[in-house]
MIDOSE-1310 file (N, C-alpha, C; in nm, 2 decimals, decimal comma, always signed):
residues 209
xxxx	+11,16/+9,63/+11,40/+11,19/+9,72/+11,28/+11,10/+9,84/+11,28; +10,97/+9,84/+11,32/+10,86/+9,94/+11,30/+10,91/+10,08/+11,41; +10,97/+10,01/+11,51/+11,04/+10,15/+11,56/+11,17/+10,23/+11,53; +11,24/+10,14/+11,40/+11,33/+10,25/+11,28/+11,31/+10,31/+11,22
xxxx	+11,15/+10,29/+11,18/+11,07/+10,39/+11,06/+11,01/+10,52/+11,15; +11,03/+10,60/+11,05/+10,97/+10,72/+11,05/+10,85/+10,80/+10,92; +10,76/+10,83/+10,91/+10,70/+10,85/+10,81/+10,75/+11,03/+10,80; +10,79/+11,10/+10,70/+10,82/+11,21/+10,72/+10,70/+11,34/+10,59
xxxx	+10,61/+11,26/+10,56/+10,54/+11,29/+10,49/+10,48/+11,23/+10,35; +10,39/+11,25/+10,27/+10,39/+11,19/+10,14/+10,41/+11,09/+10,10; +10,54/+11,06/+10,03/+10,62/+10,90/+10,02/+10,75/+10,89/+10,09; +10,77/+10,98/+10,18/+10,89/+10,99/+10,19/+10,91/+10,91/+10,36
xxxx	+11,01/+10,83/+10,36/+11,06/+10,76/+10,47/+11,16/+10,75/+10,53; +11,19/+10,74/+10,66/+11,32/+10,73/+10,68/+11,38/+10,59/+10,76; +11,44/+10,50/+10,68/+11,48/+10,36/+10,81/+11,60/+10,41/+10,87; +11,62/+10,39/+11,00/+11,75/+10,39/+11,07/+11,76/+10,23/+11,11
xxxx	+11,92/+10,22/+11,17/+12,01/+10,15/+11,18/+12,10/+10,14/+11,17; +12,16/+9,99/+11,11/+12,27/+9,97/+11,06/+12,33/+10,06/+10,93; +12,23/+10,09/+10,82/+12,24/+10,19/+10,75/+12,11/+10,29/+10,75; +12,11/+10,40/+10,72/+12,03/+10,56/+10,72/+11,95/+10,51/+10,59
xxxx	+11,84/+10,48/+10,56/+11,78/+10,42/+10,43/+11,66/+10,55/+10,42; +11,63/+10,63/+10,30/+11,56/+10,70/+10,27/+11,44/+10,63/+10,12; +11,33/+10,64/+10,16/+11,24/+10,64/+10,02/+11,23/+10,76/+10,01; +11,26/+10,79/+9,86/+11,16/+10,89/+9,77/+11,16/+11,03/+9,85
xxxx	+11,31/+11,08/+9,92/+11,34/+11,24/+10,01/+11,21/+11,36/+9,95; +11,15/+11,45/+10,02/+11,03/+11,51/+9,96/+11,01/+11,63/+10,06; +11,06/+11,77/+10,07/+11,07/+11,87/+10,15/+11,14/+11,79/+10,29; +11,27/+11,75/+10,24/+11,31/+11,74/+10,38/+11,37/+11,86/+10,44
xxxx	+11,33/+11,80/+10,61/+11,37/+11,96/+10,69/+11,47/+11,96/+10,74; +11,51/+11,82/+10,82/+11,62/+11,82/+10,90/+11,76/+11,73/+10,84; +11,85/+11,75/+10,77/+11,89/+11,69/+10,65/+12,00/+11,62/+10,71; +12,04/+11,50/+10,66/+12,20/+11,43/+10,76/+12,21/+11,29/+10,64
xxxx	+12,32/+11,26/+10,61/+12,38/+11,21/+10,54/+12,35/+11,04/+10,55; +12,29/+10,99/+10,41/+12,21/+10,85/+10,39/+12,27/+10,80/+10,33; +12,26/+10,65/+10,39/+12,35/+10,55/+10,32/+12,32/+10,52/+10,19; +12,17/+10,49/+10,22/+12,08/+10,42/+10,07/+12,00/+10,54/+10,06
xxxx	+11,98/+10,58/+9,89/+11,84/+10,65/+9,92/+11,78/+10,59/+9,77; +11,66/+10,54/+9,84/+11,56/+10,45/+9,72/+11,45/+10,56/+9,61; +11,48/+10,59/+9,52/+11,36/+10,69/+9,43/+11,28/+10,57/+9,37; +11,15/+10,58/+9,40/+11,06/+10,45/+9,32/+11,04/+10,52/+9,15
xxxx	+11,04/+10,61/+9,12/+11,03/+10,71/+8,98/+11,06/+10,86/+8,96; +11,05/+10,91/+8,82/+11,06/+11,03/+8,83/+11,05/+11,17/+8,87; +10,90/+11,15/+8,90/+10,81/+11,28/+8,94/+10,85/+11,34/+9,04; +10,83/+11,49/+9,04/+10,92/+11,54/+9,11/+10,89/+11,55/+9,27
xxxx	+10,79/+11,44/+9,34/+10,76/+11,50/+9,45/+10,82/+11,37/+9,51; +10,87/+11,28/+9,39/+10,96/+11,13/+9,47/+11,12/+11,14/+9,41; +11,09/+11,26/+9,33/+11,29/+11,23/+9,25/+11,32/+11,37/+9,28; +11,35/+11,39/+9,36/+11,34/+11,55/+9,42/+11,48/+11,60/+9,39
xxxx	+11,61/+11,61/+9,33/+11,73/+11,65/+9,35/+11,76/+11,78/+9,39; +11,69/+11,88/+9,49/+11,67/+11,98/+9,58/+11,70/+11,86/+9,71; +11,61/+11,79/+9,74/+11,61/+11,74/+9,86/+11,71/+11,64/+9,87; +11,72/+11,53/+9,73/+11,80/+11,47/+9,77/+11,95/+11,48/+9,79
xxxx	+11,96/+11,58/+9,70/+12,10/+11,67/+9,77/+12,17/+11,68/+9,86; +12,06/+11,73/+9,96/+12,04/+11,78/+10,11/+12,14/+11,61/+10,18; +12,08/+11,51/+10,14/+12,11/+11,40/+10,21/+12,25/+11,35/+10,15; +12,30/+11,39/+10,07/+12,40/+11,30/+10,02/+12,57/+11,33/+10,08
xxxx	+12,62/+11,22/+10,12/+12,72/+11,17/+10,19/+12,86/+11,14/+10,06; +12,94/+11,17/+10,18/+13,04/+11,08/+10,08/+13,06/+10,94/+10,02; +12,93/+10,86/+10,08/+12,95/+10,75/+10,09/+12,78/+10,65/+10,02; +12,69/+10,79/+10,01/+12,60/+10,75/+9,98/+12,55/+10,71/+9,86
xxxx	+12,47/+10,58/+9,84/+12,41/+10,51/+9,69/+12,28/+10,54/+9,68; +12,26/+10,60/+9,56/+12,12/+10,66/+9,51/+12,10/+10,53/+9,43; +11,96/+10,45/+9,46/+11,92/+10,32/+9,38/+11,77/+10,41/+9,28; +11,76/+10,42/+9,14/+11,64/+10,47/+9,13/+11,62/+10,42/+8,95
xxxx	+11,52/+10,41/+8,92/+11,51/+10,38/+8,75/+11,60/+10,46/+8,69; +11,65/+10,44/+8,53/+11,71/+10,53/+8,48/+11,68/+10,63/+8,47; +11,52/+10,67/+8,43/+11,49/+10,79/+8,43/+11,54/+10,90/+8,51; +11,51/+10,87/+8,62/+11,52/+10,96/+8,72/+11,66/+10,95/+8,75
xxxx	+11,77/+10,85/+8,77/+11,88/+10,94/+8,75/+11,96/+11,01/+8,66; +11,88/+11,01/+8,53/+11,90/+11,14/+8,44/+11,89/+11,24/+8,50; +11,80/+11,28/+8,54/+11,72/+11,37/+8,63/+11,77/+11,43/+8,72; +11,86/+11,31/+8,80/+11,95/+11,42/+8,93/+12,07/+11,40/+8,81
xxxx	+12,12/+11,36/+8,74/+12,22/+11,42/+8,70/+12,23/+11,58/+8,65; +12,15/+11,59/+8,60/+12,13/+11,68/+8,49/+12,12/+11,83/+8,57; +12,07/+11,75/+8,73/+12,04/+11,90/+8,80/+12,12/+11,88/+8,94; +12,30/+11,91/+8,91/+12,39/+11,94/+8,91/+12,44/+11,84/+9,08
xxxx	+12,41/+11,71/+9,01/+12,49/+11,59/+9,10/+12,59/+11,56/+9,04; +12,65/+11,59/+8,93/+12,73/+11,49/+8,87/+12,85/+11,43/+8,95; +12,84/+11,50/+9,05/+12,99/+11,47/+9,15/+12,95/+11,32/+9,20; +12,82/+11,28/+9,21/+12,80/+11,15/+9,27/+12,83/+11,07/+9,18
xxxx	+12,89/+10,96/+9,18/+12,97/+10,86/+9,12/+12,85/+10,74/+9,16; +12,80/+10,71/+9,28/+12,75/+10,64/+9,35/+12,58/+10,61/+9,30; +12,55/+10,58/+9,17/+12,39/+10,59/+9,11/+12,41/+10,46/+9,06; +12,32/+10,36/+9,08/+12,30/+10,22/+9,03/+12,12/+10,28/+8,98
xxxx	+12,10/+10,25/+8,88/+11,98/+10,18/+8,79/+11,93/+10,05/+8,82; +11,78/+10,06/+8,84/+11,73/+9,95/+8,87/+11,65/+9,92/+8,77; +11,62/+9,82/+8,76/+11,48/+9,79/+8,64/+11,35/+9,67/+8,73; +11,25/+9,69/+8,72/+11,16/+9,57/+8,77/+11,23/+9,40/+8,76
xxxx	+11,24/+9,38/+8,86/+11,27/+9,24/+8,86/+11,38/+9,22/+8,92; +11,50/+9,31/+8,93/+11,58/+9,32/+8,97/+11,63/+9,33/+9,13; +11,76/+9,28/+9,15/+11,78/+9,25/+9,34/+11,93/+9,34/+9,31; +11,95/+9,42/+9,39/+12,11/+9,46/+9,44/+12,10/+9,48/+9,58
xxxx	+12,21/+9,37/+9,60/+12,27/+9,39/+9,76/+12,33/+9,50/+9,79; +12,33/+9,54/+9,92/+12,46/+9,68/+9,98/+12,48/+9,64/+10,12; +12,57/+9,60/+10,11/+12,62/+9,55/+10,27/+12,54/+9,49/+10,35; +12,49/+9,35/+10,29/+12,35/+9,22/+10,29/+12,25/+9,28/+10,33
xxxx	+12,21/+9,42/+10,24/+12,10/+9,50/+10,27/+12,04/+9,45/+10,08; +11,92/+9,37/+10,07/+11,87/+9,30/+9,95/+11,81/+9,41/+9,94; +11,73/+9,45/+9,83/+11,68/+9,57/+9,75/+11,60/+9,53/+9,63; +11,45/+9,47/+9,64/+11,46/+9,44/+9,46/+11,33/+9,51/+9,41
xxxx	+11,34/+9,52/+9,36/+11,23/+9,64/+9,27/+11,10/+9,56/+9,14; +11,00/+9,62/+9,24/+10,88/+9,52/+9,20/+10,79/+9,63/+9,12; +10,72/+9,59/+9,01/+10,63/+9,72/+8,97/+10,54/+9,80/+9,03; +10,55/+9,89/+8,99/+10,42/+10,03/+9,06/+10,38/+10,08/+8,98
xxxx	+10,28/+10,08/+8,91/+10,20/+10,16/+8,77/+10,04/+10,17/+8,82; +9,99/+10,25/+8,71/+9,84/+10,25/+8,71/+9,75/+10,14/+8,65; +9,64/+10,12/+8,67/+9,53/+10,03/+8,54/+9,42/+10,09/+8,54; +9,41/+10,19/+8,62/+9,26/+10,30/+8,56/+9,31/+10,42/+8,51
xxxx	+9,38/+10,51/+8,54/+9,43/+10,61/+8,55/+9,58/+10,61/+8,46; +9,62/+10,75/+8,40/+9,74/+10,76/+8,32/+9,84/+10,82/+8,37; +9,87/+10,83/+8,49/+9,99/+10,97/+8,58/+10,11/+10,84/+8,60; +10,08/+10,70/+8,60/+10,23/+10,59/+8,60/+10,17/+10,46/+8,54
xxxx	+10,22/+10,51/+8,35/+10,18/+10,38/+8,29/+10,29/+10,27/+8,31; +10,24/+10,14/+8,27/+10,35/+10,05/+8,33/+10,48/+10,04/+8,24; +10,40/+10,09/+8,15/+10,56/+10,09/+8,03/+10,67/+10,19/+8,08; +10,62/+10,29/+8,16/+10,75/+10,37/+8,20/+10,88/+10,24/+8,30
xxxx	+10,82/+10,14/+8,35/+10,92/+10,07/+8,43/+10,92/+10,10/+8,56; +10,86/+10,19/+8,61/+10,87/+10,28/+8,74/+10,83/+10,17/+8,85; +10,89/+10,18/+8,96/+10,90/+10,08/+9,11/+10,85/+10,11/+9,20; +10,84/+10,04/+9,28/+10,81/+9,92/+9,43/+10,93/+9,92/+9,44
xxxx	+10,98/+9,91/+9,60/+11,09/+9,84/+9,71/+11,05/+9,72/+9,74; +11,08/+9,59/+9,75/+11,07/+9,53/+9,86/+11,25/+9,48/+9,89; +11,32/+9,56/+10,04/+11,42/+9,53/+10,09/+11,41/+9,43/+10,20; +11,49/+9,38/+10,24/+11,52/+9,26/+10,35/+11,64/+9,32/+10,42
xxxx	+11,59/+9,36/+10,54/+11,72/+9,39/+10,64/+11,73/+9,30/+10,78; +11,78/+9,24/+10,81/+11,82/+9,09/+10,89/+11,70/+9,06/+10,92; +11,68/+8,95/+10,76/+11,56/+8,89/+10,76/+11,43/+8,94/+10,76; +11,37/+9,06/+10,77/+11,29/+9,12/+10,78/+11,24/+9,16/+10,64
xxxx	+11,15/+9,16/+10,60/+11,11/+9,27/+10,46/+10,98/+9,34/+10,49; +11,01/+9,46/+10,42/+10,97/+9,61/+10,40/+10,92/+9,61/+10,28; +10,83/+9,61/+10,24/+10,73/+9,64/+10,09/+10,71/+9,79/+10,08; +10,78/+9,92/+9,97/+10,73/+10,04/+10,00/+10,70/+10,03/+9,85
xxxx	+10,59/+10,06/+9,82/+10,49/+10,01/+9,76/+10,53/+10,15/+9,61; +10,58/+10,26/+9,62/+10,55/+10,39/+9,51/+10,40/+10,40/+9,49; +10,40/+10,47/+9,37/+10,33/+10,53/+9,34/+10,20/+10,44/+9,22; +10,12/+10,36/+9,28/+10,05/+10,24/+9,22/+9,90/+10,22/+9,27
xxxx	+9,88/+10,14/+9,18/+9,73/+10,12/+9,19/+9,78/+9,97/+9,24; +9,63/+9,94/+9,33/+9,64/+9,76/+9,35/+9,66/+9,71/+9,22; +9,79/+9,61/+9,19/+9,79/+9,51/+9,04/+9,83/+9,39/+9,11; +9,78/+9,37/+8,95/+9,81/+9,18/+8,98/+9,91/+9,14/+9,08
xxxx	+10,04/+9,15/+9,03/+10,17/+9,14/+9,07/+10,18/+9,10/+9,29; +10,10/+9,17/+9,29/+10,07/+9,22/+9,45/+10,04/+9,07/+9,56; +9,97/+9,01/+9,49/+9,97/+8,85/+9,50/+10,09/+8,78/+9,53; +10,17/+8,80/+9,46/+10,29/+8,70/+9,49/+10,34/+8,76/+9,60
xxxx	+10,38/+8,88/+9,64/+10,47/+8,93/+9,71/+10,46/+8,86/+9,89; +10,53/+8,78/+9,87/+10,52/+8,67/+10,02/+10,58/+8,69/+10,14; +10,55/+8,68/+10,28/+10,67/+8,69/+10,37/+10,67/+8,84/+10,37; +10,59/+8,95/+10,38/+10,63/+9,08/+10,38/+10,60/+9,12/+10,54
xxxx	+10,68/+9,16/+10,61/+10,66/+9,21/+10,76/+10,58/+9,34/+10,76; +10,64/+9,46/+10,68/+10,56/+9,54/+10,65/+10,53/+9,63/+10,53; +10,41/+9,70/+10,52/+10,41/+9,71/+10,34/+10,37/+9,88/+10,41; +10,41/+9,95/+10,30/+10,35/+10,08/+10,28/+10,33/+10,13/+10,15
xxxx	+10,22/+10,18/+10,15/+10,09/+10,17/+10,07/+10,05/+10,29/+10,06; +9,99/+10,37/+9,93/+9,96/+10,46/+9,93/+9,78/+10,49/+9,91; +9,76/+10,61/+9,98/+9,59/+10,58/+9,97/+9,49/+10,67/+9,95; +9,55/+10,75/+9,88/+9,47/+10,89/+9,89/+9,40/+10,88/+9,72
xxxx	+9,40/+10,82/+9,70/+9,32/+10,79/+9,54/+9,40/+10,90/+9,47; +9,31/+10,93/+9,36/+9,36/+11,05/+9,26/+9,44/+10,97/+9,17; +9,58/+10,99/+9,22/+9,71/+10,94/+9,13/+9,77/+10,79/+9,18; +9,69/+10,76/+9,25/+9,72/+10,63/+9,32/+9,60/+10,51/+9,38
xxxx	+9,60/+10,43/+9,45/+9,51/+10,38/+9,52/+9,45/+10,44/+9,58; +9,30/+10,45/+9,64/+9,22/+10,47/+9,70/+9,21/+10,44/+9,82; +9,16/+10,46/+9,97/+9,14/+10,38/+10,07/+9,12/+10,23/+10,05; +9,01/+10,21/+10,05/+8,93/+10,10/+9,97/+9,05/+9,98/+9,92
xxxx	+9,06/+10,06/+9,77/+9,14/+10,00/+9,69/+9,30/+9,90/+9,76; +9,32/+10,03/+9,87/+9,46/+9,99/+9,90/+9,45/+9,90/+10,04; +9,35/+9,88/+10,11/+9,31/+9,80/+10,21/+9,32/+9,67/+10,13; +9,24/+9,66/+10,01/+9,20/+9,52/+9,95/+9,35/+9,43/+9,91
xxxx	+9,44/+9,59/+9,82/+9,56/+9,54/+9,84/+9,64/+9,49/+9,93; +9,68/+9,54/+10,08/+9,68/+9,48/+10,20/+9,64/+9,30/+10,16; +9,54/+9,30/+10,15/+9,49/+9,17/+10,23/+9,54/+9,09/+10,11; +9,55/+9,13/+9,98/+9,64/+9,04/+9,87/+9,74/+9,01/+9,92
xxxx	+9,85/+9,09/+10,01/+10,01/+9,08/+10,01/+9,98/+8,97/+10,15; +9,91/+9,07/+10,28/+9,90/+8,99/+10,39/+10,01/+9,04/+10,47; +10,02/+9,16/+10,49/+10,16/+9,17/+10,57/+10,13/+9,14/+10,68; +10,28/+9,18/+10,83/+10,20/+9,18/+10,97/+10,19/+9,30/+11,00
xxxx	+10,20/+9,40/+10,93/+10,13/+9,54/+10,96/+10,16/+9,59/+10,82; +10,09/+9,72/+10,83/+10,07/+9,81/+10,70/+10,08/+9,96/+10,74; +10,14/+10,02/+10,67/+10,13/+10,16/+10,70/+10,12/+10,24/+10,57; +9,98/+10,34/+10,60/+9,93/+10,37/+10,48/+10,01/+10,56/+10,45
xxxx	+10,03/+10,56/+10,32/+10,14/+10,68/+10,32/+10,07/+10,75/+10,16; +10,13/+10,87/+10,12/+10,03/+10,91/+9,99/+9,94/+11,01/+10,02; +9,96/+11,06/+10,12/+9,85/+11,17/+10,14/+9,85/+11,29/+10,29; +9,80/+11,37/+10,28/+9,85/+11,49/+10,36/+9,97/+11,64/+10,31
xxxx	+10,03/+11,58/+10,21/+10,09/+11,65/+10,12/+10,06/+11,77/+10,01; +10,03/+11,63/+9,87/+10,01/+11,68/+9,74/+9,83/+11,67/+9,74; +9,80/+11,55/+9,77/+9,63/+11,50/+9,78/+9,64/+11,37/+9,88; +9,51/+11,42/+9,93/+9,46/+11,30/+10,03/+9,45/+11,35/+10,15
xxxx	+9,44/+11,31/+10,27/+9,40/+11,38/+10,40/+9,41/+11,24/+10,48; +9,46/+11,30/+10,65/+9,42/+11,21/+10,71/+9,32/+11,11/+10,74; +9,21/+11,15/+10,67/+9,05/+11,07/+10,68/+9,09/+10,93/+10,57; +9,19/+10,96/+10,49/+9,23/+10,83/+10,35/+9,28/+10,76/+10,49
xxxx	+9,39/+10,77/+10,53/+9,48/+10,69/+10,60/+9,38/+10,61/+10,72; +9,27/+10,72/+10,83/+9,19/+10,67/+10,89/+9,07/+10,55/+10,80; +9,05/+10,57/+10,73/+8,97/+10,48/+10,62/+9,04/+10,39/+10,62; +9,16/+10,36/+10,54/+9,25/+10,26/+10,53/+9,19/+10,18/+10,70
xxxx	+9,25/+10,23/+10,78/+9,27/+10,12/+10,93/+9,14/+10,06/+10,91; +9,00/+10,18/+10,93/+8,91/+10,08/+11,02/+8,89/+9,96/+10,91; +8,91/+9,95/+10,75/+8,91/+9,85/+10,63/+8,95/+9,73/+10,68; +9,09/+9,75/+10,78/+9,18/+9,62/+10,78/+9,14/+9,63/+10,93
xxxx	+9,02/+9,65/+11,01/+9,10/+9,60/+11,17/+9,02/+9,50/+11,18; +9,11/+9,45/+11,29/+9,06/+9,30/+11,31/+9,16/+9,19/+11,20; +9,19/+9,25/+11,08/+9,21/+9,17/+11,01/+9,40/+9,20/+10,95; +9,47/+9,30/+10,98/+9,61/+9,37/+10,98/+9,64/+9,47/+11,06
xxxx	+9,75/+9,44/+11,14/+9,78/+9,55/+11,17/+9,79/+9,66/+11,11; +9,75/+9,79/+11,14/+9,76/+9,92/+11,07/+9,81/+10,01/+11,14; +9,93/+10,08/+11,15/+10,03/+10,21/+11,23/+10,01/+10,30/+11,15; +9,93/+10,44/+11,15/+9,95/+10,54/+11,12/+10,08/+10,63/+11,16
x	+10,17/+10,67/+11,09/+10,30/+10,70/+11,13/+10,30/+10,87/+11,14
């Protein structure tokens, strides 16, 4: 699976395969038509409807909290028919592609209180699961999440986890690799993501993408 992913900056990802799966589209450059595209919240550098635009097919399902698809409605998708609402807790299948949306909020910091509802991915594509973490601080919740092949994790502090912070998280979940994302963009720098590895080596795999 680690050689479908692509990191394309920030939070933004791309799975290939059986379907074109995008997290959170964010200055995309080279644009082509997605099956899934997952928005973990509103803000505009993960609910982008400039970019996500760019991607949308005749065939494509935008999975994202309500909020945010107010948001691309409003800024002139209405033609898409194809928007499911997710709330925490929740699982929607798409052609036995599982999808369920776990929380992502803050507990030091106020830029993603938990009351907004705003998400986590964890999907399962033949058998496999993918943890893409949004826009979150290590929480409780993080503990349960079992069986994850790979997690991505954000680590540039500020508005999210910390190096530090998000290694620790790593070793709560226990994936068999991690790939650290959240920085190079808006805040954070390569040296977060470098930090992240040497935290977990020895002890998780870590692919800088």
């Amino acid at each position: 699976m680690l050689e479908n992913i692509k990191w394309l900056g920030h939070d933004t990802f791309r799975i290939s395969g059986e379907k074109l799966i995008y997290f959170d589209p964010y200055h995309i450059k080279n644009p082509e038509s997605a099956d899934i595209i997952l928005c973990s919240h509103s803000h505009h550098d993960h609910c982008s409807p400039e970019d996500i635009f760019k991607l949308i097919g005749k065939n494509t399902i935008i999975i994202a909290p309500a909020d945010c698809l107010k948001t691309l409605k409003i800024d002139s998708l209405k033609s898409v028919n194809k928007m499911k609402a997710i709330k925490v807790g929740e699982t929607i299948e798409i052609d036995g592609i599982k999808i369920r949306a776990v929380p992502a909020y803050n507990i030091n910091k106020q830029f993603h209180p938990k009351a907004n509802g705003w998400v986590g991915y964890i999907i399962t594509i033949n058998d496999e699961s993918i943890y893409f973490a949004g826009d979150t601080d290590r929480i409780p919740e993080m503990k349960s999440f079992k069986g994850i092949d790979i997690a991505m994790l954000p680590v540039s502090g500020t508005y999210v986890m910390t190096a530090e912070e998000a290694s620790a998280a790593a070793l709560d979940i226990l994936p068999k690799i991690a790939i650290p994302m959240h920085y190079g963009t808006i805040v954070g720098a390569t040296a977060d993501a470098d930090r992240f590895a040497s935290l977990l080596k020895g002890r998780i795999s870590v692919h800088i993408l």
